[in-house]
C-alpha positions in Angstrom: 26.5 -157.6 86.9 24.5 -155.7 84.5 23.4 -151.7 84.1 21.0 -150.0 82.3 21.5 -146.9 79.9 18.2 -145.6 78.9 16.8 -148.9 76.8 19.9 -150.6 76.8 21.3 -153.3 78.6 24.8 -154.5 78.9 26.1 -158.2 80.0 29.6 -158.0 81.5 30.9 -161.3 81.2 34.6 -161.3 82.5 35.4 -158.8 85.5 38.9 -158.9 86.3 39.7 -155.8 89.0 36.6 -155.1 91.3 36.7 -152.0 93.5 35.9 -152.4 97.6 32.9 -151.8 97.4 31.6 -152.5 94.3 28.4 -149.9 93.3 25.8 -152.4 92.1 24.8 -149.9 89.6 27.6 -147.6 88.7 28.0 -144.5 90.2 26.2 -141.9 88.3 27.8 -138.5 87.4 27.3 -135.2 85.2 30.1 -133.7 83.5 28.3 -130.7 82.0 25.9 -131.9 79.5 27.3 -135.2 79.6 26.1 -138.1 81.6 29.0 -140.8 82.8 28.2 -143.4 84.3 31.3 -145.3 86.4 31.6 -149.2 86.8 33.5 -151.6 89.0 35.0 -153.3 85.9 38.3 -154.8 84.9 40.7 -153.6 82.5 39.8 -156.9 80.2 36.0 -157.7 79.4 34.0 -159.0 77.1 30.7 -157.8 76.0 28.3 -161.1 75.1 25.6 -158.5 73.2 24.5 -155.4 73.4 20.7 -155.1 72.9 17.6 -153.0 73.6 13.7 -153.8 72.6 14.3 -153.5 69.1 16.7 -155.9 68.9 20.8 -156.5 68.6 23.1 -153.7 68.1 25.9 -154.6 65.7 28.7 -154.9 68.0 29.1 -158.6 67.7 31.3 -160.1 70.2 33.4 -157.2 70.9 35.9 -156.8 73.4 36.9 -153.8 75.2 40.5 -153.1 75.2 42.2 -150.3 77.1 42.3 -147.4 74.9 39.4 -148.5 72.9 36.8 -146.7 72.0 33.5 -148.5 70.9 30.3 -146.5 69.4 27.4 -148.4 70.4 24.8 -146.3 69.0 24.2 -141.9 67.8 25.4 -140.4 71.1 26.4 -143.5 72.9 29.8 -144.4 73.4 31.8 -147.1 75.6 35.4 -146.3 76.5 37.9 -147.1 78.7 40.0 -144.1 80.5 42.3 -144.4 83.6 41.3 -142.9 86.8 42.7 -141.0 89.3 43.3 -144.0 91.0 45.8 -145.5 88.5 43.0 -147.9 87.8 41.4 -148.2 84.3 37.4 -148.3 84.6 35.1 -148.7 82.1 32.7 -145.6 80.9 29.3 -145.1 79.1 29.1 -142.0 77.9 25.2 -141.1 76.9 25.0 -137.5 75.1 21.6 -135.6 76.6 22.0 -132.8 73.8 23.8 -131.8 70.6 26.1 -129.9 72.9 27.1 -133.3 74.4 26.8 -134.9 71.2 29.7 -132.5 70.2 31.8 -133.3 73.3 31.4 -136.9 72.9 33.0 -136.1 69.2 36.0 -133.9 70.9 36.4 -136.8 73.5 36.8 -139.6 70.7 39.8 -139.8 68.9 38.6 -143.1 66.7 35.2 -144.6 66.8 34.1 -147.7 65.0 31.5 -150.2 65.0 32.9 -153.9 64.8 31.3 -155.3 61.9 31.7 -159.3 61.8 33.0 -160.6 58.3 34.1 -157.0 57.2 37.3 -156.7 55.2 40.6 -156.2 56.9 42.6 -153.3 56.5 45.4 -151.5 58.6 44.8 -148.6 60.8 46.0 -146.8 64.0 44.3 -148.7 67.1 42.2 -145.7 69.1 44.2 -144.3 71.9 42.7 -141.6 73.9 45.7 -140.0 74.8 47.5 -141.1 71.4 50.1 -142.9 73.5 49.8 -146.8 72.7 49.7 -149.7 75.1 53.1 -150.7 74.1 54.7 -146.8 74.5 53.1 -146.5 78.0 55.2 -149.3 79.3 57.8 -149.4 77.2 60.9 -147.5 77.7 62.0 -145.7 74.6 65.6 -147.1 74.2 64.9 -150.4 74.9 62.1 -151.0 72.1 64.1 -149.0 69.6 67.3 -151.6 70.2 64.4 -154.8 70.4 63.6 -153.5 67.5 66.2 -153.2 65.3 67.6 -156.3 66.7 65.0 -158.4 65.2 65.0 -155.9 62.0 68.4 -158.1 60.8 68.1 -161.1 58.7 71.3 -162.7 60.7 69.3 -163.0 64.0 65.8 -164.2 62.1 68.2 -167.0 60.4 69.9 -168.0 64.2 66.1 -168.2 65.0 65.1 -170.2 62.3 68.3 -172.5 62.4 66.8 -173.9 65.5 65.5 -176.6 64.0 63.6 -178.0 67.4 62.0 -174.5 67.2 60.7 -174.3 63.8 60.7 -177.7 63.8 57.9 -178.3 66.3 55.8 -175.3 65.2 55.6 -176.6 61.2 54.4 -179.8 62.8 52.1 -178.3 65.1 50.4 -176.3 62.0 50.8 -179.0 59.4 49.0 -182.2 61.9 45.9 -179.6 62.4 44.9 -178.3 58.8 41.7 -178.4 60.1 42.0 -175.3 62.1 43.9 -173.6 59.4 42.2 -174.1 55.9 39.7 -171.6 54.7 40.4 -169.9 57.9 41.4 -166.1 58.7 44.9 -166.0 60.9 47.1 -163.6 62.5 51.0 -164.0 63.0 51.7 -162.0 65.8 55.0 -160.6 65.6 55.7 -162.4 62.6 59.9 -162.2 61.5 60.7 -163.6 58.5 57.0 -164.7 58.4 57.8 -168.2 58.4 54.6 -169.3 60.8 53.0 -167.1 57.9 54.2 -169.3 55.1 53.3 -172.2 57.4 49.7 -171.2 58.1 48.9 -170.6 54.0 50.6 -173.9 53.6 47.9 -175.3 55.7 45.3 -173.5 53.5 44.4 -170.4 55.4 42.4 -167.8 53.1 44.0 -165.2 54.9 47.1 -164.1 57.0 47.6 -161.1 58.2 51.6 -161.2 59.5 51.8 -158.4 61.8 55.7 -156.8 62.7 56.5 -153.8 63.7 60.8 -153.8 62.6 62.3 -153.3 59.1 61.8 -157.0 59.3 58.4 -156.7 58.0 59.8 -155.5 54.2 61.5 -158.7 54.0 58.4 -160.6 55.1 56.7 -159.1 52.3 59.3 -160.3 50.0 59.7 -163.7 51.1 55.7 -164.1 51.3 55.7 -162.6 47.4 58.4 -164.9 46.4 56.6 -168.2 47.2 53.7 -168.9 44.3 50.1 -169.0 46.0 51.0 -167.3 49.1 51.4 -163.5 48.0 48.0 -163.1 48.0 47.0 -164.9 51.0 49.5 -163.0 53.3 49.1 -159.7 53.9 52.4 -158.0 56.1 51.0 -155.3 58.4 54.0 -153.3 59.5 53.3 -152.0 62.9 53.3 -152.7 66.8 50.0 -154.9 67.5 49.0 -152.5 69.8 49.0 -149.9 67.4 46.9 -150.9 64.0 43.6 -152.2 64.0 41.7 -154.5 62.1 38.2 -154.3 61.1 38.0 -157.9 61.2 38.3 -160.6 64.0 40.5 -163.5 63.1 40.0 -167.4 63.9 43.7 -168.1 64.1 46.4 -166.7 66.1 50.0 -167.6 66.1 53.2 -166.2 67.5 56.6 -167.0 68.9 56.5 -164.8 71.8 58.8 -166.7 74.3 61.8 -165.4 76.2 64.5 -166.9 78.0 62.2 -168.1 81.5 59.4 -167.8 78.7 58.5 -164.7 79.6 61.6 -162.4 79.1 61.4 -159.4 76.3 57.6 -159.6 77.6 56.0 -160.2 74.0 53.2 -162.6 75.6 51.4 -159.5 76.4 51.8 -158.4 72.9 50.1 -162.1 72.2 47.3 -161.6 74.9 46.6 -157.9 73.4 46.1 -159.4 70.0 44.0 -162.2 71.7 41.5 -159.8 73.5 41.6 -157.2 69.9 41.9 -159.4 67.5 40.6 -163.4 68.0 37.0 -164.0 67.7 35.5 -166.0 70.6 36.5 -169.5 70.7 39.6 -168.9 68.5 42.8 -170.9 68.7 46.0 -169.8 70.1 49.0 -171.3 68.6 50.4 -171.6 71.5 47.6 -172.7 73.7 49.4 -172.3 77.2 52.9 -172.5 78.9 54.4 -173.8 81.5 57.5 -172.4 83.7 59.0 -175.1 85.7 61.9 -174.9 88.4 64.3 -176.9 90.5 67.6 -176.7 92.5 71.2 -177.3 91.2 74.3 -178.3 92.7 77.0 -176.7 90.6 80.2 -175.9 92.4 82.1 -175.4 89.0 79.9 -172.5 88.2 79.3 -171.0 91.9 83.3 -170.4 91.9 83.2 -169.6 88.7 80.6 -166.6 89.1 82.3 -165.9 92.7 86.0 -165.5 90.8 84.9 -163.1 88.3 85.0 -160.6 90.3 89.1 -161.4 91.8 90.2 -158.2 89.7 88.7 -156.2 92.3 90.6 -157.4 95.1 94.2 -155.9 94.3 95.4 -153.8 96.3 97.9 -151.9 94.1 96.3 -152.0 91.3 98.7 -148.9 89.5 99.8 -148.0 92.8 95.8 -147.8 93.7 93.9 -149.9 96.2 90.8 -151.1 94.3 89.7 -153.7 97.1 86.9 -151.3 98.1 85.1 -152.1 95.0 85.5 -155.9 94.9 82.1 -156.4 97.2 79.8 -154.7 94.8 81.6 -156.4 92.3 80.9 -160.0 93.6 77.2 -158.8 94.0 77.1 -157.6 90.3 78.3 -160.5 89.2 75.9 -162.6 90.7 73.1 -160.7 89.9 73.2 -162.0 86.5 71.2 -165.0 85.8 73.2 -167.8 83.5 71.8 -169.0 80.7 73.1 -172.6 79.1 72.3 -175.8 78.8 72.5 -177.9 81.5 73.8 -181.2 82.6 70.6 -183.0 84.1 72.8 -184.6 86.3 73.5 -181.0 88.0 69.4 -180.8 89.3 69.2 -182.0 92.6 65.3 -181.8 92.9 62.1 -182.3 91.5 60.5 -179.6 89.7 57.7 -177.0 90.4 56.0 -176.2 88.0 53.5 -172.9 86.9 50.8 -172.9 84.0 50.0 -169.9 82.1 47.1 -170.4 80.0 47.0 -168.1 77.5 43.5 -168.3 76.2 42.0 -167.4 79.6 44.3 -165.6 81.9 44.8 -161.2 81.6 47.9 -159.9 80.6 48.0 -158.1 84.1 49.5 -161.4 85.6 52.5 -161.3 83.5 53.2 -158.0 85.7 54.1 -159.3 88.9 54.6 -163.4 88.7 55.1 -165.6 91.9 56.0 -168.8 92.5 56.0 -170.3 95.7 58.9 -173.4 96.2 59.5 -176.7 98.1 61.9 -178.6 96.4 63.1 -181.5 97.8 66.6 -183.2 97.6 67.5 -186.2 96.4 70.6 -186.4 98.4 72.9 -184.8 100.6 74.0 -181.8 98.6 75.3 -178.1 98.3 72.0 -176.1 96.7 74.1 -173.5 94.7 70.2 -172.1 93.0 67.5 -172.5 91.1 67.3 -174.3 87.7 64.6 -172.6 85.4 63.0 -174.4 81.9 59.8 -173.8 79.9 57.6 -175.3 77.3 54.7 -174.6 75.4 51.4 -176.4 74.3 49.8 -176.2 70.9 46.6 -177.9 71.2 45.2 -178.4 67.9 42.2 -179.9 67.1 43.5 -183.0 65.5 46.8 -183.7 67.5 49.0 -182.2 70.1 53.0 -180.8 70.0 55.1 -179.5 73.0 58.1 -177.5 72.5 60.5 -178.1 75.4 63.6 -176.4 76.4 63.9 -178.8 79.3 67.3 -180.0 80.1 68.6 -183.0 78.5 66.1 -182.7 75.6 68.0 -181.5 71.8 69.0 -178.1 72.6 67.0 -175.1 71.7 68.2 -171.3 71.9 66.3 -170.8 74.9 69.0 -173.0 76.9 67.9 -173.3 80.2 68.2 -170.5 82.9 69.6 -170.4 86.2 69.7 -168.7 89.3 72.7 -168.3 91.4 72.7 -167.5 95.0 75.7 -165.6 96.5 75.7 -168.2 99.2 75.3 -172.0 98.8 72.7 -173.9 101.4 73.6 -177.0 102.7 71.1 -179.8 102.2 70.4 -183.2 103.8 68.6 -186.3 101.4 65.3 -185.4 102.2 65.6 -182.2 103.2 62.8 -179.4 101.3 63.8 -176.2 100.5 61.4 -173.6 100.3 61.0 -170.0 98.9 59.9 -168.2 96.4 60.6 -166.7 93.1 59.2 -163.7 92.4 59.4 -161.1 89.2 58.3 -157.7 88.9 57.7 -156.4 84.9 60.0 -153.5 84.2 60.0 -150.7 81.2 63.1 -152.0 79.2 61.1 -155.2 78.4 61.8 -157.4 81.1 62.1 -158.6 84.7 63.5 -158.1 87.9 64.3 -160.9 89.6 64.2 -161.5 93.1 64.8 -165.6 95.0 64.2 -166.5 98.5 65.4 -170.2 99.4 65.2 -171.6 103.0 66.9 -174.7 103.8 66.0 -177.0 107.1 68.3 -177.0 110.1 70.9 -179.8 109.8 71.0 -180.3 113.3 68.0 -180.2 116.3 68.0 -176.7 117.8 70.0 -175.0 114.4 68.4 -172.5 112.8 67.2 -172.3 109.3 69.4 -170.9 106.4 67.7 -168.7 104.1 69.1 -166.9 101.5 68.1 -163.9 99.3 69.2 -163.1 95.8 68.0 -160.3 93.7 68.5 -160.2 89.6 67.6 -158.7 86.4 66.6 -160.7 83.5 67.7 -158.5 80.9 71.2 -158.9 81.9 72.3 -162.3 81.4 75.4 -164.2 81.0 75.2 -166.1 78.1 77.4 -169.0 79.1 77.1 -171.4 76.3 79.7 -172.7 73.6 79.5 -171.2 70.0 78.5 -174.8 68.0 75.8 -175.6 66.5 74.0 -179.1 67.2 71.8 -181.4 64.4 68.3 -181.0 64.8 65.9 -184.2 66.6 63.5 -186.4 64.9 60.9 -187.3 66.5 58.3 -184.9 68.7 59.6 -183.9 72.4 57.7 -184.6 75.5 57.8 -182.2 78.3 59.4 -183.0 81.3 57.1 -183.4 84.4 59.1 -184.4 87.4 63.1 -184.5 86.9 65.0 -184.4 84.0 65.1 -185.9 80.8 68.4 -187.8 79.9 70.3 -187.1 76.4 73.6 -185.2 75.2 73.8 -181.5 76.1 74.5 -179.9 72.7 75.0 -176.2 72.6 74.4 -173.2 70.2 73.9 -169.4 69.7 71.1 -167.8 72.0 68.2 -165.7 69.5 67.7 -162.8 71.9 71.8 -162.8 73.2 72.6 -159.3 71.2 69.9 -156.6 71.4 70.3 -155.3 74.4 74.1 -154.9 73.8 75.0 -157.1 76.8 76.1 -160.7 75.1 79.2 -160.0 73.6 80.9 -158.8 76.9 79.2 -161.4 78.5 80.4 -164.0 76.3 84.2 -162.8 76.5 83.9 -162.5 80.5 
């Protein structure tokens, strides 16, 4: 699709959200002494060039980004405003006078022109509004706790004492110098700045480790600390959707998995930066991840869960009957999803699995993610849930790493993650269950959680059994044993089909405390 505003034409290469129906033109409008012109676009797109008769504007490979205001030339703007829709749509904005020019000044709260190569320095991103991408959805509580969380030095050392972890991402970095050295990089949410120190280690000319907690004055330290690498890193303390760069960087790397890989819902923190920030044809470290899921049999834990909530069934509890309470009791209880390692003996199914590529795929699909089940068992059998793993690709340029958190593989502080349904489906060898899991992105950095499982009819003429179970990732219960394991040699493989085999070894989850649930959790 392309548009014409007087001698300039525009090449819109990635259109993510189209209207029904799409104007092939726009659909022309005057505000005043402004003319707007309206587009079918999608809330992530990339402009190939900008250009007219003369020549190339210098916009570079720019990308649009909500909130983003770019000045293409005197009295022509491009920005990005919601509508009344709740869409976001794309705007040129073409002044006809120096009245217009004047509103066009009003209307923009930050204007710059992308110059390639320029020299990086820290500002506040544009917003329209002054509300960032992050504060929009974002409720105010729960980033203030995130944040002071991962502010302490006790919880960036359980991170980095997960030696699989840190491990994997040091060899990752170290095997592909070649995509490092003389190269300009971005740590996105950066901690301690460890990937930082890795990354200058591998000869980048320039880090910038972004981090929005108090972390980001110990960063500084650490980075200062180290001979050689003071200069290369530079600590930008802020939320990535709030500074800006005037630079575009070859590089980026992050840690931005959650439990289920996508819990605390940082990897849209890592796509903004990707669409701001990484020049075409960057490299993500990680490249893409993978979710993958199968059913347990776990009768241990189903009466486990189920007994919790025994308190509640008293009926003279003080002299008072507190039995009217133990139903929504039960239900709380199993609302929670369990997070621990898992005997592999305990899946009774292959897995599904879902890709999520980050170098291609908007940060609008991390809203609302479903996957569709059939999981077959491998013998008669009690399904008591679903089993949930992850693991992450970096494809370097010289060689390959997966970190895996599948079951049976060294421990990480991921765990595993599991799914408990209030009531357990009987399965015959054979037999495919089928559903769905399904969750919906919330404001306190997380999901709901909601899993549909159908089991066949044991017998000819018997109806199905289907079962329904609705939870909320950001309340776990952290089931694991306080120990800590000794890190693997070696690199892990991810598991395709089944399980892997290998000692379930047990330590202290990263993300367990800052949302004030673990503790309790832990003691229940």
């Amino acid at each position: 699709m392309s548009f014409s505003v007087r001698d300039f034409t525009f090449h819109l290469l990635s259109q993510t959200l189209a209207l029904s129906p799409p104007p092939s033109d726009g659909l022309h409008h005057k505000m005043g002494e402004l003319e707007v012109t309206e587009h079918a676009t999608g809330t992530r797109i990339k402009l190939a060039e900008v250009g007219n008769s003369a020549g190339h504007l210098p916009l570079g490979d720019g990308q649009l980004q909500a909130d983003t205001v770019w000045k293409a030339r005197e009295s022509v703007y491009l920005l990005k405003l919601p509508t009344h829709k709740g869409l976001e749509e794309t705007y040129v904005l073409t002044g006809c006078s120096p009245q217009a020019d004047q509103q066009l000044q009003n209307i923009v709260l930050r204007c710059r022109t992308c110059q390639s190569g320029s020299q990086g320095r820290q500002e506040k991103a544009p917003n329209q509004d002054g509300v960032s991408t992050f504060a929009r959805k974002t409720e105010a509580g729960s980033a203030d706790s995130y944040f002071r969380y991962y502010g302490m030095l006790q919880h960036q050392q359980n991170m980095l004492q997960d030696y699989v972890r840190t491990g994997t991402y040091y060899s990752a970095i170290m095997e592909n110098r070649a995509d490092f050295e003389g190269k300009v990089v971005m740590d996105v949410g950066c901690g301690s700045g460890i990937l930082s120190l890795f990354a200058a280690q591998a000869g980048a000319k320039k880090v910038f480790a972004v981090e929005a907690s108090d972390m980001a004055d110990f960063a500084r330290q650490l980075a200062a600390s180290n001979p050689g690498f003071g200069d290369v890193i530079e600590v930008v303390k802020g939320k990535v959707e709030e500074i800006n760069l005037q630079c575009r960087v070859d590089v980026l790397i992050s840690e931005p998995m959650g439990t289920l890989l996508v819990n605390e819902r940082m990897l849209e923190t890592y796509l903004f930066a990707r669409n701001r920030f990484l020049k075409p044809g960057g490299r993500m470290y990680p490249q893409l991840g993978r979710v993958h899921v199968a059913a347990f049999s776990d009768e241990i834990l189903y009466q486990e869960v189920a007994s919790k909530s025994s308190f509640w069934a008293q009926p003279n509890f003080f002299g008072v009957d507190i039995t009217r309470l133990h139903r929504p009791a039960t239900s709380s209880y199993f609302s929670q999803v369990v997070v621990d390692a898992i005997d592999p003996a305990l899946l009774v199914s292959g897995c599904v699995t879902k890709v999520f590529d980050f170098g291609t795929m908007a940060e609008e699909e991390l809203y609302s993610i479903r996957m569709p089940l059939l999981l077959q068992a491998g013998s008669n059998c009690m399904v008591h849930g679903i089993a949930c793993w992850f693991d992450v690709l970096f494809d370097g340029s010289t060689s390959q790493r997966w970190l895996s958190t599948a079951p049976g593989l060294p421990t990480t502080h991921w765990f595993q993650l599991r799914c408990i349904m209030h009531e357990p489906l009987q399965v015959a060898a054979g037999g495919v269950v089928h559903g769905e899991l399904h969750l919906e992105a919330h404001n306190r950095q997380s999901y709901d959680i909601r899993v549909t499982l159908t089991a066949p009819p044991l017998l000819p003429g018997a109806a199905a059994h289907t079962v329904t179970a609705e939870l909320d990732l950001k309340e776990p219960y952290y089931r694991q044993l306080n120990s800590w394991w000794q890190p693997a040699t070696g690199q892990q493989q991810p598991v395709e089909e089944g399980y892997a085999n290998g000692s379930v070894t047990h330590h202290v989850p990263a993300e367990s405390l800052w949302n004030g649930q673990a503790v309790a959790n832990n003691m229940s």
